[in-house]
N, C-alpha and C positions, 0 to 999 in steps of 0.2 A: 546815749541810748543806742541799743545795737538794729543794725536794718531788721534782727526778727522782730526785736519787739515793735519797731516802727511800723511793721505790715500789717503786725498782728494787732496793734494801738486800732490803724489804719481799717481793718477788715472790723473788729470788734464797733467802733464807731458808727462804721455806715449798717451794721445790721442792729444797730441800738438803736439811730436814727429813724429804721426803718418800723422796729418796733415801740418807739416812742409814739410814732403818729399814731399808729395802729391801737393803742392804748388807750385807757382813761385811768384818772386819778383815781382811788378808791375814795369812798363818804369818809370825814371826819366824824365821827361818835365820840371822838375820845373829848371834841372842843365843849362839848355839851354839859361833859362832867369838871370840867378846869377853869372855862370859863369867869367861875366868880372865883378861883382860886388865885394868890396875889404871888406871882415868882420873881426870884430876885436876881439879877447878876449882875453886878457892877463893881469892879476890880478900881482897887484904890491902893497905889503905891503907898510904900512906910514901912512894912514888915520883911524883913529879908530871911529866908530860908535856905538851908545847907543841905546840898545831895550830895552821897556818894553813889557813882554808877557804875554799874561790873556789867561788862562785858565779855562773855566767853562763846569760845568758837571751837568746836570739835571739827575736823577733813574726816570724813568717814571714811571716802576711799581714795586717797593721793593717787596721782598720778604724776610721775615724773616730778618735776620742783613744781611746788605749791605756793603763791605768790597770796599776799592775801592785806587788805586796806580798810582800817576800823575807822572812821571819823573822828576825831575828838574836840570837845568844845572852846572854841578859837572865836570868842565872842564875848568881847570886857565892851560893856557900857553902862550906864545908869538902872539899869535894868536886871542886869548881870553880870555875875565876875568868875571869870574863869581862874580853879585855883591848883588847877595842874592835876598831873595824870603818873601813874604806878603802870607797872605792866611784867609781864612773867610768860616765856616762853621755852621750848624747845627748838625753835628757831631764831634764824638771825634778823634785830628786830633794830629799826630806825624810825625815830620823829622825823617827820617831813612835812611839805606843804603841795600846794596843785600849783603854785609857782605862778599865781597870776591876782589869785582875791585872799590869797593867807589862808586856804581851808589847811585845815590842820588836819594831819592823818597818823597814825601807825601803820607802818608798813613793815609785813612780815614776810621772810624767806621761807620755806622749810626744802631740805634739802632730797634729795631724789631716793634716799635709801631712810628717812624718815619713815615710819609707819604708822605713827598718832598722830600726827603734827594738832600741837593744842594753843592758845595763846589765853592772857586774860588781861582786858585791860580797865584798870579802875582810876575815874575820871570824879573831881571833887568840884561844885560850882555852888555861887549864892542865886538865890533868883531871887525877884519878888515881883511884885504885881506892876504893870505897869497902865497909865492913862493921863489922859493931857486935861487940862484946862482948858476950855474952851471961850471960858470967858474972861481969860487972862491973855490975850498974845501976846506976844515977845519979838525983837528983833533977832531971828534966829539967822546963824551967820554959819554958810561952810562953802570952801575954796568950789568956783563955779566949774571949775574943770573937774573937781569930782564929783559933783552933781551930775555933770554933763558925760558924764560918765556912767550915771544909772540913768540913762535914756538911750541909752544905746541897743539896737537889735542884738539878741543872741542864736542862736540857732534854734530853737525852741520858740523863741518872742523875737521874730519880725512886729516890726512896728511900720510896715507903708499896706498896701492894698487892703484886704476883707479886717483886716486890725486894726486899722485908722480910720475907714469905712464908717466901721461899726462905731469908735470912740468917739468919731466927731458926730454920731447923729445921738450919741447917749448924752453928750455935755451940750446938748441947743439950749440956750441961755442963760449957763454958767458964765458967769463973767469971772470971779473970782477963782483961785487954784482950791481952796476949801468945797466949795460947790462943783466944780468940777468933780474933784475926787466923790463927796459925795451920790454924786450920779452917776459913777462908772459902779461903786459899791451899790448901790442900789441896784444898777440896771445887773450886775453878776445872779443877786439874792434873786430878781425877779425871773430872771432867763434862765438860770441853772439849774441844776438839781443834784445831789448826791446820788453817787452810782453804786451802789455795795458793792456790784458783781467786775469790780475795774479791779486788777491785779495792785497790789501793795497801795500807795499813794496816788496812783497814775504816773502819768510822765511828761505832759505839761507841752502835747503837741497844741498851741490854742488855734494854729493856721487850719490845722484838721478841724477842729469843732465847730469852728463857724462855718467851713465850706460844707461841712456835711448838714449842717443844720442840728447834729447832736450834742446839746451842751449839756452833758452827763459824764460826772466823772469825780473824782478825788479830788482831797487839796492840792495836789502836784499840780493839779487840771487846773482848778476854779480861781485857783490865787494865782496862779500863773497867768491865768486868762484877764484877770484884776490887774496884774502887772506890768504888761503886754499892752491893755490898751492904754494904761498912765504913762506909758514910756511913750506910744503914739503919739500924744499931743501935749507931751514937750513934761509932762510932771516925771521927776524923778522915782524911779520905786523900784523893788528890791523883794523876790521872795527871800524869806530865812529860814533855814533845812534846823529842824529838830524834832525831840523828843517827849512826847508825854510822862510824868514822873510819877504822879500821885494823882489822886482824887480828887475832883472838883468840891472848891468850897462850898459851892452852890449849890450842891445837888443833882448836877446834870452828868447822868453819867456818861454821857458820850464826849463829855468836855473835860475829861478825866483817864489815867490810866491805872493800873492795876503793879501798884512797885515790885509787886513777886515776881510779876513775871510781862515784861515788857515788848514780848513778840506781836508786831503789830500796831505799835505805838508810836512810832517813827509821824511827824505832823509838821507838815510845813505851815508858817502863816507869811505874812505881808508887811512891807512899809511903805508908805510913801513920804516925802518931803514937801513941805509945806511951809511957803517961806516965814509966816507970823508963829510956829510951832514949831521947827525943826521937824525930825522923820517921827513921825506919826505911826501907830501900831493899826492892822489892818487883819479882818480875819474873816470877811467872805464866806469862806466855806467853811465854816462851823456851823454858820447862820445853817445852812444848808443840810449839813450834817444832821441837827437837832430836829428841822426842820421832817428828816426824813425817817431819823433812828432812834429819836429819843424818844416814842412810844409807838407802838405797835401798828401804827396806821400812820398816812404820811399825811404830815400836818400842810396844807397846799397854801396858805398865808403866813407872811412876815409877820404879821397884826396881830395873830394867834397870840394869846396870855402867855402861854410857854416861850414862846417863841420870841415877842416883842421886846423883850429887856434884853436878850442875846442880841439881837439886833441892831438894838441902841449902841450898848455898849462896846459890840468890837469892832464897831467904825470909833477908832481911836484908845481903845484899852485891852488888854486881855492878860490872864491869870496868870499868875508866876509858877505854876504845878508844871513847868515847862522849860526843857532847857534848848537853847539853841546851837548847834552844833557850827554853822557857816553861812554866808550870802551868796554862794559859789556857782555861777552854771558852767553849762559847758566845760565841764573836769577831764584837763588829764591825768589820769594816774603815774604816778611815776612808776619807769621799770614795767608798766604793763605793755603787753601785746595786742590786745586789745581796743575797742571802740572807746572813746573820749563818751563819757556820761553827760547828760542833761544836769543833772545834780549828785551830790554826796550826801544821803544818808542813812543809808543802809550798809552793812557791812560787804564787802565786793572780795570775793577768791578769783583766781586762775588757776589752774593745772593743765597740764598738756591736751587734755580733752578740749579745751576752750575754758568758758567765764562759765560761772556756777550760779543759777538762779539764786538773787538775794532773796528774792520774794518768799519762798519755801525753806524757812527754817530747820525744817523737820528734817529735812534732804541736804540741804548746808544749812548743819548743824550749829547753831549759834541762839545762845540767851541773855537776853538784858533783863537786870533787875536796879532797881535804885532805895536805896535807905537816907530817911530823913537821920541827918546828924546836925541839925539844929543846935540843940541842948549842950 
């Protein structure tokens, strides 16, 4: 994250903060009419699904050599399978990594007398649904040094003073790591809220949001803030950077994206580990999401009809209309000049000007689309 956006994370906070107090919820009317309405979400692994996803990026106006770093999906598990990536440029174009967590990137050159510099890169992966058993555990088994690995502070997620604070008065009488996790999910759904007006994802200061008392923000924010305090008191966990593909099976359209055209779609969620389950699916801030965008008025209860089964279910499951791109924080780019990122996943240019806001497609120029190749 660059010191602007850090100030401006920084200043936008504390006058949200300020007018959070200042506010009140608006009345639910919409619960009135849903109430005896019966909704359903509960993802259930078994079916696997084929994306292909295109990514293209037009430089409107180069300056100097234009350096520029696409993501690509660098995440094979149970859940997903990464099945390789096509690419087409006018510049000089290399696979790489961030050389610390395997993010996977395309990194393109263009050169100084370039005038279009264009690139496209098309990325092919299986998804499907995933969710645990809960009343099946398992002797789940992974080397303790790299568990003890996702507990570790990153620049973004300290995990000692107002972070561990907070986690150890949210888990008072969890004894088990299952219960625990459950009441740091909990206490995020209860405390947080979805911020529409946070630039792209947010950026996942969570040290800011609790000193400010503003806990408003995106997924970069709320799953991070999820993350941060499971890494506090010793549970392992892990945001994962990606992308909305397709349409929600269930109907929710905020839990879904639009495959023509994917500006905007970019969605982090969560893991944690859990030793009778292995790493566990985790999604916080959708709760939130729905909570605030999935109709016209902000729904201010978990319990809400709408709302209740999202709830349920992505503590521990969430839809495969999603691909993951990395587990990555704290990114350095290779060959850039530039500030080291909080995370990767949005597309990132350079030009002699400086870094090019990823947030504003329209301005860096760049469109994601994905097509189901199932069949």
């Amino acid at each position: 994250m660059t010191p602007v956006h850090t100030q401006a994370r920084r200043a936008f906070m504390k006058n949200m903060a300020a007018a959070a107090a200042a506010a009140s919820l608006p009345a639910i009317s919409f619960a009135q009419n849903t109430a005896a309405t019966e909704h359903k979400f509960a993802p259930q692994a078994g079916t696997w699904r084929s994306f292909e996803v295109t990514t293209r990026v037009n430089i409107l106006k180069p300056q100097g050599v234009t350096r520029l770093w696409l993501p690509m999906p660098s995440v094979n598990t149970d859940w997903q399978q990464s099945l390789g990536s096509s690419f087409s440029s006018n510049g000089k174009t290399q696979i790489t990594s961030d050389g610390r967590y395997g993010a996977q990137m395309l990194y393109v050159e263009f050169a100084e007398n370039e005038a279009k510099p264009v690139v496209e890169l098309t990325s092919k992966v299986r998804t499907q649904n995933r969710s645990v058993d809960w009343a099946h555990p398992h002797a789940a088994s992974e080397d303790q040094a790299a568990l003890n690995y996702w507990t570790q502070p990153t620049h973004l997620l300290p995990t000692d003073g107002i972070v561990r604070q907070t986690a150890l008065q949210a888990i008072r009488g969890a004894r088990t790591d299952v219960e625990k996790a459950q009441k740091l999910y909990d206490w995020v759904v209860v405390n947080t809220f979805r911020e529409p007006k946070v630039q792209g994802c947010g950026e996942g200061e969570i040290q800011t949001m609790l000193e400010t008392g503003n806990l408003g923000g995106k997924c970069a924010d709320l799953n991070a803030l999820f993350v941060g305090l499971c890494r506090s008191v010793g549970l392992p966990a892990r945001d994962v950077y990606g992308l909305r593909l397709a349409p929600s099976a269930f109907g929710y359209k905020q839990l879904g994206g639009n495959s023509a055209s994917l500006q905007g779609a970019q969605h982090c969620r969560a893991e944690v580990y859990l030793k009778q389950y292995g790493w566990v699916a985790m999604d916080p801030a959708d709760v939130t999401k729905v909570m605030r965008q999935e109709t016209p008025e902000w729904i201010k209860s978990s319990n809400h009809a709408l709302v209740a089964p999202v709830n349920k279910a992505l503590f521990g499951s969430w839809e495969g209309n999603w691909m993951a791109y990395n587990t990555a924080h704290d990114v350095t780019l290779p060959h850039s000049t530039g500030p080291r990122l909080g995370f990767l996943m949005y597309p990132v240019a350079e030009n002699a000007a400086g870094r090019l806001d990823s947030y504003a497609p329209d301005d860096f120029k760049y469109q994601i689309s994905a097509r189901d190749i199932t069949a």
